[in-house]
N, C-alpha and C positions, 0 to 999 in steps of 0.2 A: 175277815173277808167282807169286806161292806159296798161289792158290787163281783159279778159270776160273770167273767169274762169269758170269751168265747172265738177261733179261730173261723175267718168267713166259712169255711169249709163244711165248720162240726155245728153250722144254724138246722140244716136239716137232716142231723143224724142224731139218732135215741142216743143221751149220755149213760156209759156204765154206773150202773149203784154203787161201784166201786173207786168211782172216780172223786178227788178231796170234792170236786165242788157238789158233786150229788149228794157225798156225805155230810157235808157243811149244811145244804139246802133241809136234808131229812133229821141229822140226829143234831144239828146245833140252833139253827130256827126253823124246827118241824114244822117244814110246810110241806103241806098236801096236795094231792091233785087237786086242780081248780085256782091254788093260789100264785101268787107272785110274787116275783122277788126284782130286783136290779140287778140290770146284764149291759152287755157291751160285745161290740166286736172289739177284738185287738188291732187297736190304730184304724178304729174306726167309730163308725155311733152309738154313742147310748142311748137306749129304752129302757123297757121294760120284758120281762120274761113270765110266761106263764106255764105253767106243769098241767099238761094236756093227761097224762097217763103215764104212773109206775107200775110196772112190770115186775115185779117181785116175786121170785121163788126160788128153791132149793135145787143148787148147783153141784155138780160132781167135778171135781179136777181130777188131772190126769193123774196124780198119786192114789187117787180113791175117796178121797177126803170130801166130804160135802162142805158148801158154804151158800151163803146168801148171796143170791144176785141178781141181774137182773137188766132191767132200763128204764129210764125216766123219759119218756116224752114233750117238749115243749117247745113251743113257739115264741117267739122273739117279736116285740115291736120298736121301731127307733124310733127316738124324737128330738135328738140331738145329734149334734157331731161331736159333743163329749169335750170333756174338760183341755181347752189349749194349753202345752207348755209353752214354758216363757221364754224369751229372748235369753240365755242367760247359757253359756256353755262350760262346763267345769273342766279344769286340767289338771289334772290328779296323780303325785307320785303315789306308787304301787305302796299299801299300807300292809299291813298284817295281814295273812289271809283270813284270819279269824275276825277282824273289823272289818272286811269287806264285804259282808252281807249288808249289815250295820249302815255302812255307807252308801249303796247303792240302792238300798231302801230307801233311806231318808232322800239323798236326792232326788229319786222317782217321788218323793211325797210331797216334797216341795215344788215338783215341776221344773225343772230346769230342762232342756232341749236335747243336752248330747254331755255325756262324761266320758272326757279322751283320760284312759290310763296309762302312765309312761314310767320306762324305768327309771330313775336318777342317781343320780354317783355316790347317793350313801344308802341307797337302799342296800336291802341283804338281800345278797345275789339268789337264796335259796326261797325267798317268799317267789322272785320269776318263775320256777320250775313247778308252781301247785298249780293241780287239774283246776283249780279256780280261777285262774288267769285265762280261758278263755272267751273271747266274745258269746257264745251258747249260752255259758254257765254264767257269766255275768247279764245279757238278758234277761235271764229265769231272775236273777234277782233282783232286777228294777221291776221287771213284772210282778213281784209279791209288793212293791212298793206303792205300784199304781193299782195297785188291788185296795189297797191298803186304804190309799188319797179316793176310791171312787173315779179314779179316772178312768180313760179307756186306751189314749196314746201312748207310748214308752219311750224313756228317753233311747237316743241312739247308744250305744256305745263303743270307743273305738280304742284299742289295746296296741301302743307304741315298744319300741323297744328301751326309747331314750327324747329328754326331753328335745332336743333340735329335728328327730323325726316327729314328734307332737307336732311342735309348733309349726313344721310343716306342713302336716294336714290339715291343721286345723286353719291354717291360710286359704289352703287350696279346697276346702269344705265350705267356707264360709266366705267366697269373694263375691256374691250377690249382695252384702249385706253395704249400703254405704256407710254407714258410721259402725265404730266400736269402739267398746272400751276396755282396754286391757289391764286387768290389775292383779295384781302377786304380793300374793300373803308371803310377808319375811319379816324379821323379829330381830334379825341384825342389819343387818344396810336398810332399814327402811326410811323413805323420804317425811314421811309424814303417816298419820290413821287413816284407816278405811270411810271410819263414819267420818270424819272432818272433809277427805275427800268427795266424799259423794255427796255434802252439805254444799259444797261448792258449785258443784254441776247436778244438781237437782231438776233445774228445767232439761237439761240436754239429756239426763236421763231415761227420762218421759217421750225420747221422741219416738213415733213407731218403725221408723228407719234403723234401729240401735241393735245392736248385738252386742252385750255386756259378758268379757271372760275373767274368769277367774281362777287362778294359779294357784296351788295348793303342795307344797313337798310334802316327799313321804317325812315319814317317822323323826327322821335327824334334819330336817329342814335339806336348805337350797345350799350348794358348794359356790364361791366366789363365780368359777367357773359359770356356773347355770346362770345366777345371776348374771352378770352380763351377756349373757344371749338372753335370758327375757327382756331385759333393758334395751338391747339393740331390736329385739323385736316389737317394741313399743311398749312395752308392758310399765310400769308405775309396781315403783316397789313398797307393798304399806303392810304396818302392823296392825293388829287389835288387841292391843291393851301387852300389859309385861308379862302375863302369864302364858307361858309355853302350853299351846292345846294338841291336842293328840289329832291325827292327821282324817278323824273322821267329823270329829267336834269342831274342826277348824273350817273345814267343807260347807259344815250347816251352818254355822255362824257366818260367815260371808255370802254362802246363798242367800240367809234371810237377810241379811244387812242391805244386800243388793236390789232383792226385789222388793222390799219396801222402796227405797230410792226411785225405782221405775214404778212403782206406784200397782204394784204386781200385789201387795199383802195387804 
């Protein structure tokens, strides 16, 4: 946890000693009243936090049971608007639900802006029906991600049923943007590499008009089918390298590819 994020709501309300972040602040780096630590509103500024007063004493619960508890005190100052994400949107078939913490980590770490999750025609129909597949629950896990990077913002994220309702919203999310670049990781039809492409358009990269998307299938890759609706949707069909990556390692490895190209790393 290398920064104590915080809901605008809960700036001036005493956090529970019960709460991970009061327990992170007190039994992981034992700070005491008076000290401070790195906070943030969610999708909003970061400062700095200071521990005004713990409240600590000996609690009854309703079973009878005693325990420690209590409240921590503390005040908030901003001095940023906290770390921006990047131009840079993921299109993501639905992976394992066991990688999907994995994955929405690491994108919230990299910063990327928004990760639309969709179903696609070789996924297993039975990873759709896990309580993880909801927008809530995937939230909470770009939140540990930007906990993780010190940021303060989270990426967006938006949960499709299938890939032609993705790429529909992600039209209709993203028509302020003048330029973009649309590009789809595949390993069979592809026209050419990711890095040889993005060697070639390197200044247009860079521009601040740009919204760079990046296509990613789940587990079994892209059906002919899909492929050609990303293709009709503009998208650039490319490989990186002959080895088959797993649908979380494929995600990281084209984010960072990407935003180095936009000059983002």
């Amino acid at each position: 946890m290398n920064i104590c994020l915080f809901a605008p709501e809960e700036l001036n309300v005493p956090l529970d000693l019960r709460d991970e972040r009061a327990e992170h602040l007190l039994a992981v780096l034992h700070k005491k009243e008076g000290d401070s630590f790195a906070a943030g509103v969610i999708d909003g500024a970061s400062g700095t936090a200071r521990i005004e007063r713990i409240d600590a004493r000996e609690m009854t619960a309703p079973n009878g049971k005693s325990y420690k508890g209590g409240t921590m005190t503390f005040s908030f100052l901003p001095d940023g608007d906290g770390k921006p994400l990047y131009p840079l949107a993921m299109l993501i078939g639905f992976p394992r639900p066991i990688q999907l913490k994995r994955l929405l980590r690491d994108m919230a770490g990299v910063g990327v802006c928004a990760v639309y999750l969709c179903g696609t025609d070789l996924v297993e129909k039975s990873y759709l029906k896990s309580a993880l597949y909801d927008e809530g629950e995937c939230r909470k896990m770009l939140l540990e991600g930007t906990v993780q990077a010190a940021g303060t913002h989270v990426p967006r994220v938006i949960i499709c049923p299938d890939l032609a309702s993705a790429l529909s919203r992600l039209e209709a999310d993203t028509s302020g943007y003048e330029r973009k670049v649309r590009l789809a990781m595949d390993n069979v039809r592809a026209e050419g590499s990711l890095t040889s492409c993005l060697s070639g358009m390197r200044d247009d990269m860079q521009r601040n008009d740009l919204l760079a998307v990046s296509a990613i299938g789940s587990e079994r890759g892209w059906t002919d089918r899909e492929r050609d609706l990303l293709s009709g949707a503009g998208f650039r069909l490319l490989g990186m390298g002959k080895r088959v990556l797993r649908t979380e390692t494929a995600a990281t490895v084209s984010a960072s590819l990407i935003l180095s190209a936009m000059g983002c790393l």
